[in-house]
Steps between C-alpha positions, in 0.01 A plus 500: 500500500655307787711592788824343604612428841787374641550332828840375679751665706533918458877405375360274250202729359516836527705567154119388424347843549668636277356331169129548693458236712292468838780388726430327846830439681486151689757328677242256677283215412222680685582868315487319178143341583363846548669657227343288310145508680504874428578522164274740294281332254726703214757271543537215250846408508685436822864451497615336816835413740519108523438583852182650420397242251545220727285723798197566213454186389201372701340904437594469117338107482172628666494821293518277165221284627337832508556589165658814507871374513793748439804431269756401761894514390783419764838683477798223539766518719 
């Protein structure tokens, strides 16, 4: 079974934890790149700031080139 993680301000995500998720607190572009870099292979679905999303992108198009892409859902605003 897949993980979830959650990345995006601590504000934002850390109700997360409670339901079971892997939460990585970001406020940065460069926090949310290595969130994302160190995610543990258990995690399938990542549910992201629109911060975050926008700082992944390049990470997230290279890892689906890859072929071992995560399900990627951005929280509005």
């Amino acid at each position: 079974m897949s993980e979830v993680a959650v990345i995006g301000p601590e504000a934002l995500v850390a109700g997360f934890a409670l339901a079971g998720a892997h939460v990585y607190p970001a406020t940065t572009a460069d926090e949310a790149r290595a969130a994302w870099r160190d995610l543990p292979h258990s995690v399938g679905v990542v549910i992201l700031a629109e911060g975050a999303a926008a700082a992944i992108d390049e990470d997230h198009d290279a890892e689906t080139r890859a072929g071992t892409t995560r399900l990627r859902v951005v929280l509005p605003t």
